[in-house]
VOPAGU-2260 file (C-alpha; in pm, 1 decimal, decimal comma):
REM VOPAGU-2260
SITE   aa  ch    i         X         Y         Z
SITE  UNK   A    0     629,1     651,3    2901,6
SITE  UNK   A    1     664,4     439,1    2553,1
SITE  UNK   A    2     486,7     159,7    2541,1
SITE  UNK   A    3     453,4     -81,9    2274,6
SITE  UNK   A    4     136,4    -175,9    2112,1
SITE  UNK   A    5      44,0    -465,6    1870,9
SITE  UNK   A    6    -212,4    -546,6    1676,4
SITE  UNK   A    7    -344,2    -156,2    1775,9
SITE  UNK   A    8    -367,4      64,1    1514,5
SITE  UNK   A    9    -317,5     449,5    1592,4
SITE  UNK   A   10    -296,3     748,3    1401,4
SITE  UNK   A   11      16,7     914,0    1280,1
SITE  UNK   A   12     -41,3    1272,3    1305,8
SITE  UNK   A   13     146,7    1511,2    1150,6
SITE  UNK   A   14     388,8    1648,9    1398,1
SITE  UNK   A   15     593,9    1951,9    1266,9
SITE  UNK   A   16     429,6    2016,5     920,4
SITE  UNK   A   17     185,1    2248,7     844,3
SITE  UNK   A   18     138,2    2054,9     492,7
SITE  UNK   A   19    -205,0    1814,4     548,5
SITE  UNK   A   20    -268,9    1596,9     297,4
SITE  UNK   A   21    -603,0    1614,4     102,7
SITE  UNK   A   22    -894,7    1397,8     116,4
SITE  UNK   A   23    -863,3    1098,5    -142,4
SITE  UNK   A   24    -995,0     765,8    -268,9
SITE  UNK   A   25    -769,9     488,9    -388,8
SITE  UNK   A   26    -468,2     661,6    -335,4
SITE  UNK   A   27    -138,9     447,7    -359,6
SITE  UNK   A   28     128,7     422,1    -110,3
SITE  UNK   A   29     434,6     230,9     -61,8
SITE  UNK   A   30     679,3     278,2     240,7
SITE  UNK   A   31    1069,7     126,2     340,1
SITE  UNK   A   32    1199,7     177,5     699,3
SITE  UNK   A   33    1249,0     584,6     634,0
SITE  UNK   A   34     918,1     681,6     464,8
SITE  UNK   A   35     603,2     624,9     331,5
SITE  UNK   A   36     480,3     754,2      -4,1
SITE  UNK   A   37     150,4     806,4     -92,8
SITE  UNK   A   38      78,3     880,2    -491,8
SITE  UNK   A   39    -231,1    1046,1    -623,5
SITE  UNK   A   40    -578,6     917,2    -569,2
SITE  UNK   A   41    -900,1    1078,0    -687,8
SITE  UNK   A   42   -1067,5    1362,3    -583,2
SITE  UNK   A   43   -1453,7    1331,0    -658,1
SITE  UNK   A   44   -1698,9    1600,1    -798,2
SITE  UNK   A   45   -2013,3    1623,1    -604,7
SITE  UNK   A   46   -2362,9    1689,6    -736,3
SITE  UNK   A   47   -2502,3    1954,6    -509,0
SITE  UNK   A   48   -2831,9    1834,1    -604,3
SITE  UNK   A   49   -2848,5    1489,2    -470,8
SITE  UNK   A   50   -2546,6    1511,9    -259,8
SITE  UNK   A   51   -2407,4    1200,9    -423,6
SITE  UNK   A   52   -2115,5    1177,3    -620,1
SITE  UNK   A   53   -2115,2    1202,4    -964,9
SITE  UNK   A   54   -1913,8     910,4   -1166,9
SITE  UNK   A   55   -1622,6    1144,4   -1251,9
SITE  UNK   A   56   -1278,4    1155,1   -1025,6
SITE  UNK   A   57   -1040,5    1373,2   -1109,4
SITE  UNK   A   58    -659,1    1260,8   -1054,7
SITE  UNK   A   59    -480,8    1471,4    -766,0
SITE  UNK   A   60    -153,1    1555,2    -929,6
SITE  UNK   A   61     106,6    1475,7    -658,1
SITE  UNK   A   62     333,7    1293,5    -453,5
SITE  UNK   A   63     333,5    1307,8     -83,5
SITE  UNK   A   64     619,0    1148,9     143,7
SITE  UNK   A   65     614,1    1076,0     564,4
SITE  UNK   A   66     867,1    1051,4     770,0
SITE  UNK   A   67     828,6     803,6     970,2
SITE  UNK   A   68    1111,7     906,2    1266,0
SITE  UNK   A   69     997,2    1246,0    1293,3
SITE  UNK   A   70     596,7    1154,6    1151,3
SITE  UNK   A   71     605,6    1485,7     892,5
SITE  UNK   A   72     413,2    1508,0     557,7
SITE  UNK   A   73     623,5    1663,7     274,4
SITE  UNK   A   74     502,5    1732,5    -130,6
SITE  UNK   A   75     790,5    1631,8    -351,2
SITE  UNK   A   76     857,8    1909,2    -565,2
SITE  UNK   A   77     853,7    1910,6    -994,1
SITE  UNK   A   78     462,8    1785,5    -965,5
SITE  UNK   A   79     390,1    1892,0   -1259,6
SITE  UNK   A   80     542,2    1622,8   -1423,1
SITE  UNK   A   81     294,6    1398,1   -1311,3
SITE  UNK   A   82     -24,6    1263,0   -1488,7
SITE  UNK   A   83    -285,4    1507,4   -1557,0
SITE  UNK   A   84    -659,1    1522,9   -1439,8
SITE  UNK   A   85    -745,6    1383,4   -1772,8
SITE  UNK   A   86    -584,1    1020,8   -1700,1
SITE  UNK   A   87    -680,4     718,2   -1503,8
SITE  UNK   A   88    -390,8     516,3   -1347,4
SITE  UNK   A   89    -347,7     170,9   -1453,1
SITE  UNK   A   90     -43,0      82,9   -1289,6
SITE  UNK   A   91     162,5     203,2   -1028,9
SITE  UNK   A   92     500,0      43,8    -824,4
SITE  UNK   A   93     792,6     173,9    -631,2
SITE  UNK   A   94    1123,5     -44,4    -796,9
SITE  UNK   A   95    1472,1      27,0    -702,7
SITE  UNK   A   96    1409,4     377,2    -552,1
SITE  UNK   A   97    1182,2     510,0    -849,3
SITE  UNK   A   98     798,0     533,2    -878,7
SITE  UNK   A   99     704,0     391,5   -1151,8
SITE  UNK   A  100     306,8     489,7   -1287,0
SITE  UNK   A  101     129,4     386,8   -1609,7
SITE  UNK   A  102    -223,5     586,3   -1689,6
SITE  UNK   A  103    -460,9     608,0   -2013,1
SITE  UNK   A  104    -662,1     871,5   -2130,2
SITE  UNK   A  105   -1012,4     777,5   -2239,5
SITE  UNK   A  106   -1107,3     908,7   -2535,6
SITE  UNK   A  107   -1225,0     829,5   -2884,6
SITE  UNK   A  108    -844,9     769,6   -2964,7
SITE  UNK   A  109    -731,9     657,3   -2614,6
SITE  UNK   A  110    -339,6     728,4   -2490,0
SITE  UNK   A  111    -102,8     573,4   -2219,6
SITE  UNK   A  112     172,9     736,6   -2058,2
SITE  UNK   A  113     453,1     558,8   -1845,5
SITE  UNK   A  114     608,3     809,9   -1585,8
SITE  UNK   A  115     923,8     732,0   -1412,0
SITE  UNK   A  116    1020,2     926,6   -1037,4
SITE  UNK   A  117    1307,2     892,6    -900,2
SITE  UNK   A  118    1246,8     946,5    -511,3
SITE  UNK   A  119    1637,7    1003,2    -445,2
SITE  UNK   A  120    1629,2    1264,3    -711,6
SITE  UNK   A  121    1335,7    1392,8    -637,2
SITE  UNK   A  122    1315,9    1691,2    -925,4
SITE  UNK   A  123    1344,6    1413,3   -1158,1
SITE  UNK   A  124    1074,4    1243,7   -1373,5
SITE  UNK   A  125    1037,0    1107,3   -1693,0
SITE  UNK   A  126     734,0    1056,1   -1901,3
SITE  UNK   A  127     697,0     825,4   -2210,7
SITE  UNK   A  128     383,2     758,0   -2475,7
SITE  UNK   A  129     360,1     390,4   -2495,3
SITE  UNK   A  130     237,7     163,5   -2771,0
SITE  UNK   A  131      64,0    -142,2   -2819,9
SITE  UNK   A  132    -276,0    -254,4   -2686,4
SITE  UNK   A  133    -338,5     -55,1   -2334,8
SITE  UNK   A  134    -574,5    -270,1   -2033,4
SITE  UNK   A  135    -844,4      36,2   -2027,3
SITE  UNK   A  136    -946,0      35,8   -1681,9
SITE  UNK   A  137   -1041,3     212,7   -1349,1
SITE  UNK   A  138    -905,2     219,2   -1036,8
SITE  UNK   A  139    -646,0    -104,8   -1027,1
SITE  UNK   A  140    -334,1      50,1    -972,8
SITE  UNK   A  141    -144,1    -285,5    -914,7
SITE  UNK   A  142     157,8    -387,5   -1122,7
SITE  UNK   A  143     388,4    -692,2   -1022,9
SITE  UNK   A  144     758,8    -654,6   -1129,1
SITE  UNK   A  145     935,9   -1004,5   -1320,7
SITE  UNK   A  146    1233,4    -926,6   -1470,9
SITE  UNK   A  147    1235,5    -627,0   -1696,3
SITE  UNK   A  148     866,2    -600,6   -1718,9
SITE  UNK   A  149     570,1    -491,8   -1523,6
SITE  UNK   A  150     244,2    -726,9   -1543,8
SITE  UNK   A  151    -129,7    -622,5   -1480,3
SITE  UNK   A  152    -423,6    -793,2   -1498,5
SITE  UNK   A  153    -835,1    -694,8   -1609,7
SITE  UNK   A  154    -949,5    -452,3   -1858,6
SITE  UNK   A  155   -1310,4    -279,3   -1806,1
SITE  UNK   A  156   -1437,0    -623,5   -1936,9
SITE  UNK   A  157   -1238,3    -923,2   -1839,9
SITE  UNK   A  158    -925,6   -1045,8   -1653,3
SITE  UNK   A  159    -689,0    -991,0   -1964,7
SITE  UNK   A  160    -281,7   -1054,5   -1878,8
SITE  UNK   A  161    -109,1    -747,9   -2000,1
SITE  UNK   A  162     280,6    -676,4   -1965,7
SITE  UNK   A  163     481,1    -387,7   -2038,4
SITE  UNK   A  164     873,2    -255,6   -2034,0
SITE  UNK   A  165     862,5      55,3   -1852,6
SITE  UNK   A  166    1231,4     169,3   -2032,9
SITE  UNK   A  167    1053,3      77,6   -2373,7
SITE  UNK   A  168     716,8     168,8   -2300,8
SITE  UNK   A  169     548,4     -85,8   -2531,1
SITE  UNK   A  170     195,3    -278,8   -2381,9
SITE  UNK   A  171     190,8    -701,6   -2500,7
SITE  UNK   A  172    -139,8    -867,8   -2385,9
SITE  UNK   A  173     -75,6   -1205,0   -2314,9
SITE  UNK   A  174    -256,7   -1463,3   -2444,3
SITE  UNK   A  175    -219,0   -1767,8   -2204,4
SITE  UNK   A  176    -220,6   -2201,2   -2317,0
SITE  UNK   A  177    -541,5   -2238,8   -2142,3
SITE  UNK   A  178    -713,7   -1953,6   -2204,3
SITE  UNK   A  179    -722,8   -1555,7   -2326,0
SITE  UNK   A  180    -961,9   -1478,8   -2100,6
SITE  UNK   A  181   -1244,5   -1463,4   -1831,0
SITE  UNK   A  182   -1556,8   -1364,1   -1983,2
SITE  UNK   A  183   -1717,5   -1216,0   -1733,9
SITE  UNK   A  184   -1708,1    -841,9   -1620,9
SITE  UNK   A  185   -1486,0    -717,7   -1295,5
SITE  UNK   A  186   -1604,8    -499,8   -1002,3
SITE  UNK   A  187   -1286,7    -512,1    -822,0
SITE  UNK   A  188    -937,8    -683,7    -914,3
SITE  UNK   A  189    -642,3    -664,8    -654,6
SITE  UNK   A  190    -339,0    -833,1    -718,2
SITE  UNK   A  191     -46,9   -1039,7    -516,6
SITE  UNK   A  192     263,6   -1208,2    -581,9
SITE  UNK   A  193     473,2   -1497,8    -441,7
SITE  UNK   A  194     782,0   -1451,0    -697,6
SITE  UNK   A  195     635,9   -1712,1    -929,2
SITE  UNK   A  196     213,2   -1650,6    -976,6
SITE  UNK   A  197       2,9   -1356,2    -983,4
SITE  UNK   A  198    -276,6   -1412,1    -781,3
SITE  UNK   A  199    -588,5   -1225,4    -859,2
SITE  UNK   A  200    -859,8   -1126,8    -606,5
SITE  UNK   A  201   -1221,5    -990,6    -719,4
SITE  UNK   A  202   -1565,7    -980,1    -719,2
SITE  UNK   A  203   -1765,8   -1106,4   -1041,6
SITE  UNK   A  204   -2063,7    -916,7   -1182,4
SITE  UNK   A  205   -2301,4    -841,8   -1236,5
SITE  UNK   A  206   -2444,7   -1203,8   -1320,9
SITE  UNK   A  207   -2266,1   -1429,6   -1039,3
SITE  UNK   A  208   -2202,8   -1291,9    -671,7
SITE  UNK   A  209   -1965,6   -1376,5    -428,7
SITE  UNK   A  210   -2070,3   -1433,8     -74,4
SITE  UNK   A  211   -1667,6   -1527,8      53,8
SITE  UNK   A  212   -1333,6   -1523,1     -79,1
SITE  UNK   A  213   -1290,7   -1892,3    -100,2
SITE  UNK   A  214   -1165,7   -1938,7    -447,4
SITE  UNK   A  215    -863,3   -1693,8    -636,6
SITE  UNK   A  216    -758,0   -1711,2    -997,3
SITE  UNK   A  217    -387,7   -1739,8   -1022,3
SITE  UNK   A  218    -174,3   -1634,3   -1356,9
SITE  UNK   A  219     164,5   -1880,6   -1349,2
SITE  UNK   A  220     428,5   -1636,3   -1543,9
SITE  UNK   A  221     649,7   -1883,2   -1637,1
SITE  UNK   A  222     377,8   -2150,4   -1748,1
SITE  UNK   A  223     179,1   -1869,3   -1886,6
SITE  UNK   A  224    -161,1   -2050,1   -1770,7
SITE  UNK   A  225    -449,5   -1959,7   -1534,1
SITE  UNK   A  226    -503,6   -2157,2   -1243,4
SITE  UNK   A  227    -829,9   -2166,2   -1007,2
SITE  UNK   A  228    -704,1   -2269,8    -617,9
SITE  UNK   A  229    -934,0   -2321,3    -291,3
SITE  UNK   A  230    -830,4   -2126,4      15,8
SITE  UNK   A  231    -852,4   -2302,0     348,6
SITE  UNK   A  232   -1089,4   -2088,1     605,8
SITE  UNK   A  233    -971,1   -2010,4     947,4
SITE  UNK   A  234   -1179,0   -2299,8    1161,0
SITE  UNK   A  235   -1075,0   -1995,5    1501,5
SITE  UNK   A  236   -1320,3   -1769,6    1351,6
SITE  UNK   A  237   -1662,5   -1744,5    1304,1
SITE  UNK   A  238   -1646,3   -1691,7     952,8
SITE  UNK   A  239   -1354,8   -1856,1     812,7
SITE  UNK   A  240   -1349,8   -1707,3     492,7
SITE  UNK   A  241   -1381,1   -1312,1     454,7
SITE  UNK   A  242   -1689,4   -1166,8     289,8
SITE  UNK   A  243   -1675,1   -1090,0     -58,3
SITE  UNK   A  244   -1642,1    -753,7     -84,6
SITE  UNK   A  245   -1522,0    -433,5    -336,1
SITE  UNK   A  246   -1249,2    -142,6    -252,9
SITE  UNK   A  247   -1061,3    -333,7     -27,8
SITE  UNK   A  248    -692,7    -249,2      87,6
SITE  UNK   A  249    -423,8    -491,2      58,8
SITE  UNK   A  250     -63,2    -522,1     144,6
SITE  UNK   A  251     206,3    -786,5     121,7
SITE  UNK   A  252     399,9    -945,9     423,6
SITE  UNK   A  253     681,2   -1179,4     364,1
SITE  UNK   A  254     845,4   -1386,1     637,4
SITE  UNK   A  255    1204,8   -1308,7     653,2
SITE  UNK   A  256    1223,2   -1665,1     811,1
SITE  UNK   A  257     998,1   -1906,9     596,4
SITE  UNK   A  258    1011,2   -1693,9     305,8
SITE  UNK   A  259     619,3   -1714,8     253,5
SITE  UNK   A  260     451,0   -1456,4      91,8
SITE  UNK   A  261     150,8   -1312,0     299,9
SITE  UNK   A  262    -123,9   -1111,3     165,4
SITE  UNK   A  263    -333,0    -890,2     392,6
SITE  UNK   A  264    -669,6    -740,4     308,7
SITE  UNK   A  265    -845,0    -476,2     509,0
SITE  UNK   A  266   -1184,6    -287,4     493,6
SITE  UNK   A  267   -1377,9    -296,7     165,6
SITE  UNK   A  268   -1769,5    -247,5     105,8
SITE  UNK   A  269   -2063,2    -516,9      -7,3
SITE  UNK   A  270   -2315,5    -294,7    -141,9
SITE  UNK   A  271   -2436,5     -54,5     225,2
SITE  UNK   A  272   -2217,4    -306,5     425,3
SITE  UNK   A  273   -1897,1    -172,2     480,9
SITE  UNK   A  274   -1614,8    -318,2     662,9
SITE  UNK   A  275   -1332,4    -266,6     946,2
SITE  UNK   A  276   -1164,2    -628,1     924,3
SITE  UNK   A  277    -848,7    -751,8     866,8
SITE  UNK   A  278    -723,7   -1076,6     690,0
SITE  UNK   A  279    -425,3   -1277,2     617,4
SITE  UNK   A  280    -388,2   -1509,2     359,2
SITE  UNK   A  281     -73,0   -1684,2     335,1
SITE  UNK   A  282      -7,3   -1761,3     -35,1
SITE  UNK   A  283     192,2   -2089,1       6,1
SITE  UNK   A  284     -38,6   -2279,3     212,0
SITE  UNK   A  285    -360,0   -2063,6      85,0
SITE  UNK   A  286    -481,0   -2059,9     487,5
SITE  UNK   A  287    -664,7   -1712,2     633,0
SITE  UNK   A  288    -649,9   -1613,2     903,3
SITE  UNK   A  289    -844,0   -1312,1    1050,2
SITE  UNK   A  290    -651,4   -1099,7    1325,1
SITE  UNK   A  291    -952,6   -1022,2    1532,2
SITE  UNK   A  292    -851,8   -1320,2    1750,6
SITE  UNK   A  293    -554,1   -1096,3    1813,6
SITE  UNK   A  294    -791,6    -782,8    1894,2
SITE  UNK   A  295    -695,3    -605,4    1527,1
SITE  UNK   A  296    -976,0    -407,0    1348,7
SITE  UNK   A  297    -909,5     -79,4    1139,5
SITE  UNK   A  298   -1016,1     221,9    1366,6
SITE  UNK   A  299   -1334,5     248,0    1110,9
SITE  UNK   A  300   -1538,3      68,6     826,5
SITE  UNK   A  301   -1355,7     200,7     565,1
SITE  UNK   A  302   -1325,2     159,6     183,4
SITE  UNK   A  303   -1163,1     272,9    -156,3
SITE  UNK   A  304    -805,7     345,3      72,2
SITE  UNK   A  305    -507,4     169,8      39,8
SITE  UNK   A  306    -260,5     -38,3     256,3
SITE  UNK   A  307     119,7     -97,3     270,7
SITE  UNK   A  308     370,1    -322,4     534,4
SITE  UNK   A  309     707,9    -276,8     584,0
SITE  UNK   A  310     954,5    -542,4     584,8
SITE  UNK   A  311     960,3    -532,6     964,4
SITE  UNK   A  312     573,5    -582,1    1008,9
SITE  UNK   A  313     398,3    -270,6    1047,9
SITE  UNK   A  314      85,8    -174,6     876,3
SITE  UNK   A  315      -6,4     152,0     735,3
SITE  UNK   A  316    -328,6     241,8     581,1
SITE  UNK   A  317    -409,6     627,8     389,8
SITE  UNK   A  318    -698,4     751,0     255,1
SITE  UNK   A  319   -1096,8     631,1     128,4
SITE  UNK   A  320   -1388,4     688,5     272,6
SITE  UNK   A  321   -1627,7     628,1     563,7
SITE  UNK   A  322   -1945,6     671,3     627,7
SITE  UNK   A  323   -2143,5     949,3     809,7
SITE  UNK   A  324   -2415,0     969,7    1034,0
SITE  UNK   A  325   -2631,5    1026,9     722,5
SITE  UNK   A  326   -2513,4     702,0     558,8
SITE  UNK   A  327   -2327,8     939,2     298,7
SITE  UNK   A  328   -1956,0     863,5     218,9
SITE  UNK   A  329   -1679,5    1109,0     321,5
SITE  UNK   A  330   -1340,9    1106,6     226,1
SITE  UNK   A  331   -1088,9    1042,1     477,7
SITE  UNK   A  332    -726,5    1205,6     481,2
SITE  UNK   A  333    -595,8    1043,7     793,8
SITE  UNK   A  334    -268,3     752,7     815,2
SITE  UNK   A  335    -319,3     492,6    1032,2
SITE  UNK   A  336     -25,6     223,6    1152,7
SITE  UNK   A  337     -46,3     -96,0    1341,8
SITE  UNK   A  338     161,4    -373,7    1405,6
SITE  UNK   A  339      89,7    -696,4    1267,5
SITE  UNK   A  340     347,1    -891,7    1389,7
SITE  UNK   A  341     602,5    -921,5    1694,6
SITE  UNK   A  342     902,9    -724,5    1529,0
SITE  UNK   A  343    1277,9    -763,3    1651,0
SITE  UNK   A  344    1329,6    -553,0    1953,9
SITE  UNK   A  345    1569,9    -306,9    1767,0
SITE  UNK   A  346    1251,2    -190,6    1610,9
SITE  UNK   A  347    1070,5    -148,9    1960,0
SITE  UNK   A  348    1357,3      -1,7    2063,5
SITE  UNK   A  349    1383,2     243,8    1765,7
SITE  UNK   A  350     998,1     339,6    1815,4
SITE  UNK   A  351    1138,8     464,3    2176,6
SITE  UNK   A  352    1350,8     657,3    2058,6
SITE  UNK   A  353    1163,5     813,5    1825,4
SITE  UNK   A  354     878,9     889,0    2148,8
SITE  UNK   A  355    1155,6    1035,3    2384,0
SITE  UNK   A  356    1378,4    1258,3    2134,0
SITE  UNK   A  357    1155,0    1468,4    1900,2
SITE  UNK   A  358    1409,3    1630,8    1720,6
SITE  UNK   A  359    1638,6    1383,9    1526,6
SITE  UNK   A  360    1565,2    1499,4    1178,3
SITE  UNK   A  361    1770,0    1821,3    1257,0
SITE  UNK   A  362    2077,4    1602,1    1481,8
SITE  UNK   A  363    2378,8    1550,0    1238,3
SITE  UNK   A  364    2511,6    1208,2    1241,2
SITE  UNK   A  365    2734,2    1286,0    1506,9
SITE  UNK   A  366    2502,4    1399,2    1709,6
SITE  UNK   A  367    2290,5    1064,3    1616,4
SITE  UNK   A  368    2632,3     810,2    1715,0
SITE  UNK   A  369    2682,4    1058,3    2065,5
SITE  UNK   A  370    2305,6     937,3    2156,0
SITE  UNK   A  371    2376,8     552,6    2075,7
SITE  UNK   A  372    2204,6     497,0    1742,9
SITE  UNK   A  373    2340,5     211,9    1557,7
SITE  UNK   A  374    2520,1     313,2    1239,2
SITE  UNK   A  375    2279,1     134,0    1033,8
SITE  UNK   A  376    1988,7     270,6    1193,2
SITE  UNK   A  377    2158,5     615,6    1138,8
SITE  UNK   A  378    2176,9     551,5     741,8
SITE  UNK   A  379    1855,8     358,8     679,8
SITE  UNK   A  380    1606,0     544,9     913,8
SITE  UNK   A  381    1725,1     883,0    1015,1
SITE  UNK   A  382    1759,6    1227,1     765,9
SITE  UNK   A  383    2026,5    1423,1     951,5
SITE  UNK   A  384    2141,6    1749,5     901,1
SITE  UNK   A  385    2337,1    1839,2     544,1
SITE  UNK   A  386    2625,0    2004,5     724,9
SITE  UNK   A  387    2746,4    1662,8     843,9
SITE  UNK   A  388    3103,2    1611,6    1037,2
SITE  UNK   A  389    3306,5    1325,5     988,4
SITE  UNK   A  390    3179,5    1013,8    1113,4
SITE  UNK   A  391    3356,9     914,7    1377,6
SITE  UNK   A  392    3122,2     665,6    1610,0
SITE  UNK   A  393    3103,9     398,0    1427,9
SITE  UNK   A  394    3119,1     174,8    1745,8
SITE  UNK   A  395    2866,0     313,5    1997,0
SITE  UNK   A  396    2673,3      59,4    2212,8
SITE  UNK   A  397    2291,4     129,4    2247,4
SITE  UNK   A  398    2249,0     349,8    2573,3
SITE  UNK   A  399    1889,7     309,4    2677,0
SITE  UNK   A  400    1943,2     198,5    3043,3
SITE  UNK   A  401    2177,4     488,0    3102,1
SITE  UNK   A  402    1915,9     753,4    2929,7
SITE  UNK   A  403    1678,0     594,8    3154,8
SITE  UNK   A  404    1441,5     514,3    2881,9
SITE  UNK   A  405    1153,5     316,8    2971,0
SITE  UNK   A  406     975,1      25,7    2783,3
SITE  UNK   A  407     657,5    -134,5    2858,3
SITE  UNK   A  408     525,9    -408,0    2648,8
SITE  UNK   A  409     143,8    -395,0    2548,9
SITE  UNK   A  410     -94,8    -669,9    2522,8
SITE  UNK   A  411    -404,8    -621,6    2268,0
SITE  UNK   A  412    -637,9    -913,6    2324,3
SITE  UNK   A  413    -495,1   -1221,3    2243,5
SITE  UNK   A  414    -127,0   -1079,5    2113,3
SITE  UNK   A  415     141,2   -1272,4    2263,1
């Protein structure tokens, strides 16, 4: 029997492929209401002398998508297209159906390369040699789309504002009214956007530590200035504010209602402390709130993965690493989901039908209209058969009470 279950996060196993994704750190994945995508991450060499790894990643040179109706890995073909083990990603977003990934080379004469996927096309990718001054960094693989360009922020040294046209392929750094820079060295930047600022979250070393996340940096495009803002802690916790912390996953929520942008954070590591919580922060009203009042914690302590939330509320995390009984760090390859908000009952309802009928990806569309499926569902969630007939249900009512489907609703801790 379905049932549904908030603020739980399970695993999505792979169901009917015999592809399993690799072990990775810091991969980066993006997902809609059909798939997820997970790009890259590193792959890093161990020292079989100390059993610790050495400082050297190599880039795994593909693209992975999941089906989320029928919960199946695939490996977009034409990989080798994509960035070599020699680069380090600076950049990467998903933007009107195409992948978009900036990486640098680091060398005596350092390059940067601007690669463009299209996932509807998926054979097709370009790949430029851009210009101008390039970030030089490791590991921050946010960029925020404004316009026509694509921001980042930090270099290996300080939080420098860098923008670049992916069609053009030429790197500005920005030099804001109230300052070029922070000068101060980066351990971890993550980045968030509310359609206006770019708001930066990191941890300062190696000369001042953070003990909570109370205070963010925040880049105003239009103003071009920095701006330093104070967070308000959630007084329902014990700790209000989140602990400063490295290799954290975040994702971005917005409320289709208020229109506020919502960042979440999840997992990270504070030297041998790692962690398994999770944390809102809503970016209008700068409030956190931690969802362990609603009984949410990552399956694990987990770090160097990443996170992404679909428009309808549900949470996926891939890849990073946890540790072993030894205290050493292994790399996990294993996609985890959770609701983090009540969604609209068509998506409950489409989760049932995804747990009674296993077989929709190979239903043509008429097959999908003869079992009730809205149309919309039917074009925005469902790959059906190439040898399509004519549509010709455009106006069939849902049928779960006659399929004698069952729903039970699931309380985790405090959900409502």
């Amino acid at each position: 029997m379905y049932v549904f279950k908030p603020f739980a996060f399970t695993e999505c196993k792979n169901k009917k492929s015999k592809l399993k994704p690799s072990p990775r750190t810091f991969p980066s994945i993006f997902c809609d209401e059909k798939h997820l995508y997970s790009f890259s991450g590193y792959r890093y060499v161990l020292n079989q002398s100390t059993t610790i790894d050495f400082d050297n990643p190599k880039i795994i040179e593909e693209i992975l998508k999941f089906n989320l109706a029928t919960s199946t890995w695939t490996c977009l073909p034409n990989q080798q297209h994509l960035p070599t083990k020699k680069e380090m990603v600076l950049g990467v977003t998903l933007k009107a159906d195409k992948l978009i990934v900036a990486t640098w080379i680091q060398n005596y004469r350092p390059k940067s390369f601007i690669y463009i996927c299209d996932l509807k096309d998926e054979y097709k990718v370009i790949k430029l040699t851009t210009k101008g001054p390039i970030p030089k960094r490791l590991f921050s693989h946010n960029f925020i789309s404004y316009g026509s360009y694509l921001y980042t922020i930090g270099t290996d040294n300080d939080l420098g504002v860098f923008r670049i046209n992916p069609i053009i392929g030429n790197w500005e750094k920005l030099h804001p009214e109230n300052g070029d820079d922070f000068p101060e060295r980066y351990e971890d930047v993550e980045l968030a956007f509310d359609g206006k600022k770019i708001f930066v979250f990191f941890v300062k070393l190696p000369s001042v530590k953070i003990s909570e996340l109370k205070t963010i940096h925040a880049y105003d495009i239009e103003q071009n200035r920095w701006f330093i803002l104070n967070t308000i802690g959630d007084l329902n916790n014990a700790e209000p504010f989140p602990d400063g912390r490295i290799n954290f996953g975040t994702g971005q929520l917005i409320d289709l209602e208020s229109k506020n942008v919502n960042i979440i954070i999840s997992g990270g590591i504070n030297n041998t402390k790692m962690y398994d919580d999770v944390w809102q922060l809503n970016l209008h009203t700068l409030q956190w709130t931690c969802f362990k009042r609603f009984g949410l914690c990552l399956p694990k302590p987990i770090c160097e993965h990443d996170a992404a939330i679909s428009s309808s509320g549900k949470m996926f995390i891939f890849g990073g690493r946890i540790k072993s009984v030894y205290d050493s760090l292994n790399g996990v390859n294993k996609l985890y989901s959770a609701w983090i908000k009540i969604p609209k009952l068509t998506n409950i309802c489409w989760e049932a039908v995804n747990y009674y009928y296993k077989d929709l990806d190979i239903k043509t569309s008429e097959e999908l209209y003869q079992l009730g499926l809205p149309v919309n569902f039917v074009n925005s969630r469902c790959c059906f058969k190439k040898h399509d007939y004519r549509e010709r249900f455009n106006k069939c009512g849902a049928r779960f009470i006659r399929s004698g489907w069952k729903i039970t609703m699931y309380k985790s801790g405090n959900a409502q």
